[in-house]
BALOBA-1460 file (C-alpha; in Angstrom, 3 decimals):
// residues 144
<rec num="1" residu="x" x="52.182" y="15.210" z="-19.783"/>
<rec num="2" residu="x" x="53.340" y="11.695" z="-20.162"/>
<rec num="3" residu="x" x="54.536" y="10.143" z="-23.683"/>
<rec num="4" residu="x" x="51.127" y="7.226" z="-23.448"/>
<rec num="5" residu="x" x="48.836" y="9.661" z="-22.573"/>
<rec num="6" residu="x" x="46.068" y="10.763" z="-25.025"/>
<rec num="7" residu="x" x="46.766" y="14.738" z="-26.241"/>
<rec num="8" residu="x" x="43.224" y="17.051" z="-26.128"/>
<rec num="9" residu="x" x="42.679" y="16.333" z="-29.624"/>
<rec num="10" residu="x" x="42.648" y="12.639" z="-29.417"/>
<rec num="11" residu="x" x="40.786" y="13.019" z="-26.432"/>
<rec num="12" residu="x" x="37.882" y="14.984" z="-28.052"/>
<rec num="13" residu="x" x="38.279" y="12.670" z="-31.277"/>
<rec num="14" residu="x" x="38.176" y="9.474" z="-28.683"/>
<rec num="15" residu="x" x="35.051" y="11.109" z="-26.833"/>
<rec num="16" residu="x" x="32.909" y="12.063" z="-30.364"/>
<rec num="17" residu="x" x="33.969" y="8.323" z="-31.451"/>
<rec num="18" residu="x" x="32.080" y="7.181" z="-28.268"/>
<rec num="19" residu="x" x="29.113" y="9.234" z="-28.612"/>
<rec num="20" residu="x" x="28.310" y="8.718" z="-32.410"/>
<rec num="21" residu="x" x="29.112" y="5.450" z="-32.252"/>
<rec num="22" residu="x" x="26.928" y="4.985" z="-29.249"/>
<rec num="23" residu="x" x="23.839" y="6.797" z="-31.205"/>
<rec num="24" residu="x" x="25.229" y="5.352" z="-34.489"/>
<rec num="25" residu="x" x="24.530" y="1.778" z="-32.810"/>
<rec num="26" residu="x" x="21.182" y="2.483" z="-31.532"/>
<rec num="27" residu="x" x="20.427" y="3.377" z="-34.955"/>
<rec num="28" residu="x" x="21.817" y="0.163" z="-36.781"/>
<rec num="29" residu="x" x="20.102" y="-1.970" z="-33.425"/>
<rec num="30" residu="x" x="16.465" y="-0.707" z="-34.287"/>
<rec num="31" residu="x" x="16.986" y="-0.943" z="-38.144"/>
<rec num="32" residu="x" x="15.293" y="2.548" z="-38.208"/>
<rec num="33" residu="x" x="16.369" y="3.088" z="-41.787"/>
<rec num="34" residu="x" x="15.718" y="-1.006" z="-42.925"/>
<rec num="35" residu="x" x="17.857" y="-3.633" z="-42.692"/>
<rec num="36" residu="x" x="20.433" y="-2.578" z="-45.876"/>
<rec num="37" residu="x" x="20.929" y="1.282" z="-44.425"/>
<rec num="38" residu="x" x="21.445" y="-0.507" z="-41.010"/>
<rec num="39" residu="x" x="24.108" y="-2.653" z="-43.058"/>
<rec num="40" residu="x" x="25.644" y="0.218" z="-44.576"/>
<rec num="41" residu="x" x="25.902" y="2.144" z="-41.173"/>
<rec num="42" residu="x" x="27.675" y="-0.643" z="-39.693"/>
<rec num="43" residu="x" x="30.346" y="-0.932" z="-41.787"/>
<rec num="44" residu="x" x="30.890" y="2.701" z="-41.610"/>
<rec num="45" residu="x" x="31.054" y="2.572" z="-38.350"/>
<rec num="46" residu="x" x="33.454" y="-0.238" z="-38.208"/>
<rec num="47" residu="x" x="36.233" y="1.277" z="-40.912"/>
<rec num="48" residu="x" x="36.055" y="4.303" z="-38.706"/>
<rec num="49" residu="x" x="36.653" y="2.328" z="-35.156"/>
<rec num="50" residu="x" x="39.263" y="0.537" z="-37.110"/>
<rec num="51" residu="x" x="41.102" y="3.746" z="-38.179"/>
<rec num="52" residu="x" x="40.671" y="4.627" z="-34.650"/>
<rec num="53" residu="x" x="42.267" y="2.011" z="-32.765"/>
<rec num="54" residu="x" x="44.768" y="2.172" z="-35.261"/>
<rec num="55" residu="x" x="45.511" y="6.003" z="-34.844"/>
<rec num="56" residu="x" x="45.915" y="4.972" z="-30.394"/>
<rec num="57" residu="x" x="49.952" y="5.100" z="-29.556"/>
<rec num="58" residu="x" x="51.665" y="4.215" z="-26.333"/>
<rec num="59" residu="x" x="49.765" y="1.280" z="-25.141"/>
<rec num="60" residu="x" x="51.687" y="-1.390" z="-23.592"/>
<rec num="61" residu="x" x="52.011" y="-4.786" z="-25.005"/>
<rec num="62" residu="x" x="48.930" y="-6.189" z="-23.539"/>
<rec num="63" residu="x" x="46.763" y="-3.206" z="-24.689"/>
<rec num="64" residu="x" x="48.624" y="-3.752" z="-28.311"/>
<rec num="65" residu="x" x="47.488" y="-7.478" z="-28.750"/>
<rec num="66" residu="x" x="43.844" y="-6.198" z="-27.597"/>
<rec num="67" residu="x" x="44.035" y="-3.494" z="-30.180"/>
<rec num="68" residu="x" x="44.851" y="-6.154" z="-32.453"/>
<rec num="69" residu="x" x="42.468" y="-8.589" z="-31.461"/>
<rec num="70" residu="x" x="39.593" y="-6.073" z="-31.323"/>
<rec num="71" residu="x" x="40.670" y="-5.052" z="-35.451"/>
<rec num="72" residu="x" x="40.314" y="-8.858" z="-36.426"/>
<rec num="73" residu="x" x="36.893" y="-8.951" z="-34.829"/>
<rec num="74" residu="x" x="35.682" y="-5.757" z="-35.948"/>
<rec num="75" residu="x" x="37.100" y="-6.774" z="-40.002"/>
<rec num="76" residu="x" x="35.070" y="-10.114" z="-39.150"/>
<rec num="77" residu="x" x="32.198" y="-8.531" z="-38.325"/>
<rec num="78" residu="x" x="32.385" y="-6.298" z="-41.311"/>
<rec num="79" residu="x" x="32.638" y="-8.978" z="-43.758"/>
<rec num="80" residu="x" x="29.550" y="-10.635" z="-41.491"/>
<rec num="81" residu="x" x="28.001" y="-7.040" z="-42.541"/>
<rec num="82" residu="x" x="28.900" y="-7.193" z="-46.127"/>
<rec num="83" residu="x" x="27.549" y="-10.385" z="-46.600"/>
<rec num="84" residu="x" x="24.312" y="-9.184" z="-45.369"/>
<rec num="85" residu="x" x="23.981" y="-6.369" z="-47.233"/>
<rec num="86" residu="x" x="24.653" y="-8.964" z="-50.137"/>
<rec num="87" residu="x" x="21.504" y="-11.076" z="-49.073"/>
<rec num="88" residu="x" x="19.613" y="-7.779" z="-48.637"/>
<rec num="89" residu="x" x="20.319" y="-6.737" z="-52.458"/>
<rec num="90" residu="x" x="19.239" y="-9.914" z="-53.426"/>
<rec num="91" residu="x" x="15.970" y="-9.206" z="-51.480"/>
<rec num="92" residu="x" x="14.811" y="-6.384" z="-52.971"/>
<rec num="93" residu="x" x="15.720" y="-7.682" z="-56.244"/>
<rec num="94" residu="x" x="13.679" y="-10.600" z="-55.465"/>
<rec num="95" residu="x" x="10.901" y="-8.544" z="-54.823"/>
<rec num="96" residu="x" x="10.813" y="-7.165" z="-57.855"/>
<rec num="97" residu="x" x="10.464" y="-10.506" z="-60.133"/>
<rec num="98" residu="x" x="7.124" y="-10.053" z="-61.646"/>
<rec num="99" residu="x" x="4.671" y="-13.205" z="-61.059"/>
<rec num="100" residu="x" x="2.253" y="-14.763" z="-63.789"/>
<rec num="101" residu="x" x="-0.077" y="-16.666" z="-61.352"/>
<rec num="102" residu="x" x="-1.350" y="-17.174" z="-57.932"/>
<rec num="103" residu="x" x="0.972" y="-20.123" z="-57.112"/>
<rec num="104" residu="x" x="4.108" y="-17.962" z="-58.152"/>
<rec num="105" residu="x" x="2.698" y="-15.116" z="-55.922"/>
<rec num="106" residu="x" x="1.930" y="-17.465" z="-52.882"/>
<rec num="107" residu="x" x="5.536" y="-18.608" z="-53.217"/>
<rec num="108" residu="x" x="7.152" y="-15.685" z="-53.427"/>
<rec num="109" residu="x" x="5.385" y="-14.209" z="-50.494"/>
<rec num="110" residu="x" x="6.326" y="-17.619" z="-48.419"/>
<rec num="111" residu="x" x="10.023" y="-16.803" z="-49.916"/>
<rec num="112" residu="x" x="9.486" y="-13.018" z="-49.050"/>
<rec num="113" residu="x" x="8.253" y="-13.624" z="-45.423"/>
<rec num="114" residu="x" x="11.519" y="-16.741" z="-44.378"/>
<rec num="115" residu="x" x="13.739" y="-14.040" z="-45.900"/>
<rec num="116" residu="x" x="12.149" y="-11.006" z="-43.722"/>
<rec num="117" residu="x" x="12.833" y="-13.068" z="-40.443"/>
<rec num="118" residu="x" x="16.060" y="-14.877" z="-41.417"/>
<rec num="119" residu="x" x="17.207" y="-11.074" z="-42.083"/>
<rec num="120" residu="x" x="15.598" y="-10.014" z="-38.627"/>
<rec num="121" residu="x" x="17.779" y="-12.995" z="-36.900"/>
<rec num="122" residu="x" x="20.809" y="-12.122" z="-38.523"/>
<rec num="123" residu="x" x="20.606" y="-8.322" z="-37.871"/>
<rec num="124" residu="x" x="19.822" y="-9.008" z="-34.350"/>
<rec num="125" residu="x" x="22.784" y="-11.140" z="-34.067"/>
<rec num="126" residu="x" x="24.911" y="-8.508" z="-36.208"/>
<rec num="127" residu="x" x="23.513" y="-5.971" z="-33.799"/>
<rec num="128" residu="x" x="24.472" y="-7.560" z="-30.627"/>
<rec num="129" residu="x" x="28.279" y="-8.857" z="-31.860"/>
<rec num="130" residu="x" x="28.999" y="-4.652" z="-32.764"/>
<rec num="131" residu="x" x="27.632" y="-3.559" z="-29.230"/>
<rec num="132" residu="x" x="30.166" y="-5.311" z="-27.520"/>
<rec num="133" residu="x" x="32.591" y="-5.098" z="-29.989"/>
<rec num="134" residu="x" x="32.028" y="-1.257" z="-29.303"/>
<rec num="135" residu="x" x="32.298" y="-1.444" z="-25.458"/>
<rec num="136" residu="x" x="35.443" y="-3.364" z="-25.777"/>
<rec num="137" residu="x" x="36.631" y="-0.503" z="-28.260"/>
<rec num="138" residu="x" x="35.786" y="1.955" z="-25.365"/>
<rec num="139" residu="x" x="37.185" y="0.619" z="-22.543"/>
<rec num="140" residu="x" x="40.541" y="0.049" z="-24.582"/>
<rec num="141" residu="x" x="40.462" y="3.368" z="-25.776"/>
<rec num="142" residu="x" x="39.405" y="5.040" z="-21.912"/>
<rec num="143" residu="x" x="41.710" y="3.110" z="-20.201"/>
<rec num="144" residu="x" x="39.168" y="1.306" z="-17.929"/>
């Protein structure tokens, strides 16, 4: 077996990384679990493709500055996650101010519904920046 190839373990680890992340994406995509579980997921997901790409030996140069580019865009897009879970907090805690009147309860549901979408556009953004980020990942890590 050659030095830069990938041993059976870090083959198997490589092909569960694939497969949960795949299902792990789907997950954070549909917001099954709401937009701050989604958040949460994500930034699991992205220490453990860091740790990944990080535990890969015996590329050559040009796979090394990929590796390297593809860890600065996935710790962007973690902070990008963090902040949203940030604005997601502040949501909920929103939500839970208690209103005295029916022009305070008209304007927080006006505030409650801008928030809902602007955190709809931003997941679906979010969503769609750690897909590819994950197909890069995989086609480093495959060799393809």
């Amino acid at each position: 077996m050659r030095p830069d190839m990938p041993t059976p373990e870090i083959s198997d680890e490589i092909a569960a990384f694939i497969t949960e992340g795949t299902h792990r994406l789907a997950t954070i995509s549909l917001n099954d679990y709401g937009f701050l579980q989604s958040s949460r997921m994500a930034q699991t997901y992205l220490d453990r493709a860091m740790r990944i790409l990080e535990s890969r030996r015996g590329f050559d140069q040009a796979c090394r500055n990929e590796v390297g580019l593809l860890k600065a865009a996935a710790q962007s897009i973690a902070c990008e996650y963090a902040q949203f879970e940030k604005f997601c907090n502040d949501c909920e805690r929103f939500k839970q101010l208690q209103t005295s009147n029916w022009r305070e309860r008209l304007s927080k549901w006006a505030v409650r519904a801008i928030a809902r979408s602007h955190r709809a556009t931003v997941s679906h953004h979010l969503a769609h920046k750690i897909r590819t980020l994950h197909s890069r990942i995989c086609s480093i890590l495959t060799g393809k």
